[in-house]
C-alpha atoms as an extended CHARMM CRD file, in Angstrom:
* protein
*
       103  EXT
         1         1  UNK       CA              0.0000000000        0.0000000000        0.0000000000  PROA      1               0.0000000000
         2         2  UNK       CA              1.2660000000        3.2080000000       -0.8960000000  PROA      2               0.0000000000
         3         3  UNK       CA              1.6390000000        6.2480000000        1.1400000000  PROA      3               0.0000000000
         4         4  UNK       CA             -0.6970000000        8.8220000000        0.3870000000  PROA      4               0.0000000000
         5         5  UNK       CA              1.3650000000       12.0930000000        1.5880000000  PROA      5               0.0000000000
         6         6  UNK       CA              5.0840000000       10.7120000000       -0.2380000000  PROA      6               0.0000000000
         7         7  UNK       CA              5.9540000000       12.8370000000       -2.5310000000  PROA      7               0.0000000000
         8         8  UNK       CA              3.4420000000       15.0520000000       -1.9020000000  PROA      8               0.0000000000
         9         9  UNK       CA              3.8680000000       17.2680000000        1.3150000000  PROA      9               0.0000000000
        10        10  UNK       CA              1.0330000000       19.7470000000        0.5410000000  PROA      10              0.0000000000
        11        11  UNK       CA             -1.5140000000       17.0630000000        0.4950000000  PROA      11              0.0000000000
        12        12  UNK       CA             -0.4450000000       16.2910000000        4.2340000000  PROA      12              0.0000000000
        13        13  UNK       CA             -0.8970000000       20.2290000000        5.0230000000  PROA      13              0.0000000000
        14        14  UNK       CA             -4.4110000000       20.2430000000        3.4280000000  PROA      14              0.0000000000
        15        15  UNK       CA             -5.5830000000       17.1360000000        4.9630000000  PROA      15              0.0000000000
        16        16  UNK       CA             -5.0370000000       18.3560000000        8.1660000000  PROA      16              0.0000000000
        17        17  UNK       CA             -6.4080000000       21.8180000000        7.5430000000  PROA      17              0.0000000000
        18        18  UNK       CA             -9.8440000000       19.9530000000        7.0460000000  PROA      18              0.0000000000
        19        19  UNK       CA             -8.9230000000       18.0950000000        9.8350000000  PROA      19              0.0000000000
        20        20  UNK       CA             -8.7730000000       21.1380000000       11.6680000000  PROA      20              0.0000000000
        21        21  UNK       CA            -11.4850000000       22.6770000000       10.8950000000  PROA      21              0.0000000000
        22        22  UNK       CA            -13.7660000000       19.8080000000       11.4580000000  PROA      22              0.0000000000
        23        23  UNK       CA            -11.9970000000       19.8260000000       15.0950000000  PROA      23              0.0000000000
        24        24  UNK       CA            -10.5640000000       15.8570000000       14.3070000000  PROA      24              0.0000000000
        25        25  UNK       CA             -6.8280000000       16.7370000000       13.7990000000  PROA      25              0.0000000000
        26        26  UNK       CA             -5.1830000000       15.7270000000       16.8980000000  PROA      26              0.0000000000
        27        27  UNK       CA             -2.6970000000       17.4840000000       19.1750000000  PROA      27              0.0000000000
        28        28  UNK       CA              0.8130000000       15.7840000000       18.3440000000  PROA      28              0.0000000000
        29        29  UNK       CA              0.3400000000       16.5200000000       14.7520000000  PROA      29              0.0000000000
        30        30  UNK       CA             -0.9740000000       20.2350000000       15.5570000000  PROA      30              0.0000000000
        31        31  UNK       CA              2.2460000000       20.4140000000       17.3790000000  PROA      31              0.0000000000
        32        32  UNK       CA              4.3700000000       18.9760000000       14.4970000000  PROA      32              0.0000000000
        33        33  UNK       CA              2.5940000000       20.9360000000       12.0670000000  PROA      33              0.0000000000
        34        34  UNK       CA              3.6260000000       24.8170000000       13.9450000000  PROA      34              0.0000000000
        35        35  UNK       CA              6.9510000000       23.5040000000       14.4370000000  PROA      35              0.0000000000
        36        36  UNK       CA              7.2740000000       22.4160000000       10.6820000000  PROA      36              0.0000000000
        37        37  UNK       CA              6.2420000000       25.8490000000        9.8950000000  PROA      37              0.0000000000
        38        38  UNK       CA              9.2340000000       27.4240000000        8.6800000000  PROA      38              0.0000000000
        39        39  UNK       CA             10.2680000000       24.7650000000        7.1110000000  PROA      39              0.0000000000
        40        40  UNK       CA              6.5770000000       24.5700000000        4.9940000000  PROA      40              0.0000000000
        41        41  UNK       CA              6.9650000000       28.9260000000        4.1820000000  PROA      41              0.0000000000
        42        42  UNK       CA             10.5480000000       28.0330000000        2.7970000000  PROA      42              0.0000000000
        43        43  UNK       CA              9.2910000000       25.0160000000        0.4260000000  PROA      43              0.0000000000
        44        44  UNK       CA              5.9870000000       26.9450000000       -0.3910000000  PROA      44              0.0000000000
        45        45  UNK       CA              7.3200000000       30.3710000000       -0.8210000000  PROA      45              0.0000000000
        46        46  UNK       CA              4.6640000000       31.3710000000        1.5830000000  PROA      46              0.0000000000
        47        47  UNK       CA              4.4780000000       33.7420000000        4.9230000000  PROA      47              0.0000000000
        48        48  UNK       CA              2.4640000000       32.7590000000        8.0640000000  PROA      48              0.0000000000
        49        49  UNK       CA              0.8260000000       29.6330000000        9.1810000000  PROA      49              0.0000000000
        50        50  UNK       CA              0.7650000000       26.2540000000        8.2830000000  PROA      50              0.0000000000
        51        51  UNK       CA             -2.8690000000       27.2480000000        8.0070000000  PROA      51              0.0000000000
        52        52  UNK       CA             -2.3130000000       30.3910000000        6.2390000000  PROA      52              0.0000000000
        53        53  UNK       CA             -0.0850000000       28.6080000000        3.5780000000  PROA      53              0.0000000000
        54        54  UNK       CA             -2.5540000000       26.7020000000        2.6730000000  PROA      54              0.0000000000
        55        55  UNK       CA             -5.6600000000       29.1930000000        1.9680000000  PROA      55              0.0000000000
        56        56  UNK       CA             -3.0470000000       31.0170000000        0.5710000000  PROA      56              0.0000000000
        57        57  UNK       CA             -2.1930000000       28.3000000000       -1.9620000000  PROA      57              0.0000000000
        58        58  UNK       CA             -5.7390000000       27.3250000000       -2.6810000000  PROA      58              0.0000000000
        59        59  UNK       CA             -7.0810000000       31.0140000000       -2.8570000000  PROA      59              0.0000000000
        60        60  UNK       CA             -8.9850000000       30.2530000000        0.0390000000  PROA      60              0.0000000000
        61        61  UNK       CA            -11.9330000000       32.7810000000        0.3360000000  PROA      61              0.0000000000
        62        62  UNK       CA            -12.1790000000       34.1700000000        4.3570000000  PROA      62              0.0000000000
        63        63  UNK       CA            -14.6310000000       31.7410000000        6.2430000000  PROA      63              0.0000000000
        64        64  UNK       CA            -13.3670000000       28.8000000000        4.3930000000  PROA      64              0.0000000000
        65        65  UNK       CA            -12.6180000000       27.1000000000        7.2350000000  PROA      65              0.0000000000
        66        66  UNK       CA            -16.4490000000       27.5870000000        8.4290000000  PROA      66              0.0000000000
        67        67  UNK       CA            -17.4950000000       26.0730000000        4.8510000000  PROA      67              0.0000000000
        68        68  UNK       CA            -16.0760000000       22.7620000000        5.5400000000  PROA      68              0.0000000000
        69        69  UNK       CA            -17.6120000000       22.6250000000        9.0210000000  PROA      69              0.0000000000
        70        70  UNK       CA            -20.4410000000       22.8700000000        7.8580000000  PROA      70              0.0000000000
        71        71  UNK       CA            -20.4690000000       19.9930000000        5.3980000000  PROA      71              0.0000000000
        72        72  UNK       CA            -18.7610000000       17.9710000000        7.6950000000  PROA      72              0.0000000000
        73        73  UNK       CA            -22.0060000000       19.1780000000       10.1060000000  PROA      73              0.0000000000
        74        74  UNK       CA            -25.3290000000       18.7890000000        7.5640000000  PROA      74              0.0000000000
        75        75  UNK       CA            -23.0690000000       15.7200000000        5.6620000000  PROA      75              0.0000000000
        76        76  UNK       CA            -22.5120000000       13.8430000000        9.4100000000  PROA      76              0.0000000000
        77        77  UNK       CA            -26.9220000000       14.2280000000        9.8810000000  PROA      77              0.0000000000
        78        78  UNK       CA            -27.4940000000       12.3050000000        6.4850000000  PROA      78              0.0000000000
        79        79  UNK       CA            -24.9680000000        9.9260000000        6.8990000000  PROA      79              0.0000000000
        80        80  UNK       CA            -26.4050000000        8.7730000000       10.7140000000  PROA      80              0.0000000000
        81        81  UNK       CA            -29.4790000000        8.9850000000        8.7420000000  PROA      81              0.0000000000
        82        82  UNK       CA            -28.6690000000        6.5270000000        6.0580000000  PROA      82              0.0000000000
        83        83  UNK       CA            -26.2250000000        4.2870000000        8.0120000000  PROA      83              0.0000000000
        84        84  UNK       CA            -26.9510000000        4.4790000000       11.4950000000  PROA      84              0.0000000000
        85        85  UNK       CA            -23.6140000000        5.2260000000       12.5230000000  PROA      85              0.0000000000
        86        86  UNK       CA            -20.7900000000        8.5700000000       12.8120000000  PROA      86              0.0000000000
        87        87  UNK       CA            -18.8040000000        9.5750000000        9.9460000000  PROA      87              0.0000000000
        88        88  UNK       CA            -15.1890000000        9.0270000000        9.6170000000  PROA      88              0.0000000000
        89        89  UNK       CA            -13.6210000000       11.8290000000       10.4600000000  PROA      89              0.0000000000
        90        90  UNK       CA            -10.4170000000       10.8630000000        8.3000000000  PROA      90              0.0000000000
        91        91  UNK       CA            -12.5440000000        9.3910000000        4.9450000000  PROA      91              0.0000000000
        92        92  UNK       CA            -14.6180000000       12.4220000000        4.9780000000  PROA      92              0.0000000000
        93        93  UNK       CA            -11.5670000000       14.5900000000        4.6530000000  PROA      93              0.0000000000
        94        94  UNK       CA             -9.6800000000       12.3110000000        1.9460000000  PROA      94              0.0000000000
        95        95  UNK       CA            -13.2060000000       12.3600000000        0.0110000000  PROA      95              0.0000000000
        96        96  UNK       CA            -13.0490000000       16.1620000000        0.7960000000  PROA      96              0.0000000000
        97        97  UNK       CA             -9.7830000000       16.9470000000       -0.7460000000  PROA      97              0.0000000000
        98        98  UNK       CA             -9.6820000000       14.1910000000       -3.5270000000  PROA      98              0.0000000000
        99        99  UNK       CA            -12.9770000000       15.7670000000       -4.5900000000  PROA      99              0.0000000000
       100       100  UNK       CA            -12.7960000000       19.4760000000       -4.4640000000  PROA      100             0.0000000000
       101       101  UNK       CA             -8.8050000000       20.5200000000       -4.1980000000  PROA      101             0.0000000000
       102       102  UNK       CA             -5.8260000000       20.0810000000       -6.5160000000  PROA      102             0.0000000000
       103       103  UNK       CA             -3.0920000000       18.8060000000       -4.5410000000  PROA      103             0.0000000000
């Protein structure tokens, strides 16, 4: 099985900025992630925040962050709905990116 961030270390940044702003991306890879930050503005050619490097990259209009909450809100009802059971925090953000953001 491959890995899905080699190769490819903005995918890992916007995976966990969904994560994020679903409130599912946990504290040792918050931690990494501000640590890494100068590191991520260097191989971007960005200023800021892991978080800011990203909306930056993607042209992020302000309140994105609030958009994906609330699909990840009205998406979690109809999935309970249909299945019975919580969404995956972690396959509704690979759907998430694979579907909506070049990476």
């Amino acid at each position: 099985m491959s890995d899905r961030y080699e190769g490819k270390p903005f995918l890992k940044l916007l995976d966990s900025y969904v994560l994020a702003a679903i409130g599912h991306l946990d504290d040792p890879t918050e931690k990494w992630l501000v640590e890494a930050e100068p590191y991520f503005r260097d191989i971007f050619g960005a200023e800021g925040s892991w978080k800011d490097i990203v909306e930056q990259r993607l042209k992020m209009p302000e309140g994105g962050s609030a958009a994906i909450l609330e699909v990840w809100e009205k998406g979690a009802i109809k999935y309970r709905e249909h299945t019975g059971e919580d969404p995956h925090p972690v396959n509704f953000t690979h759907t998430l990116v694979d579907t909506n953001f070049p990476h």
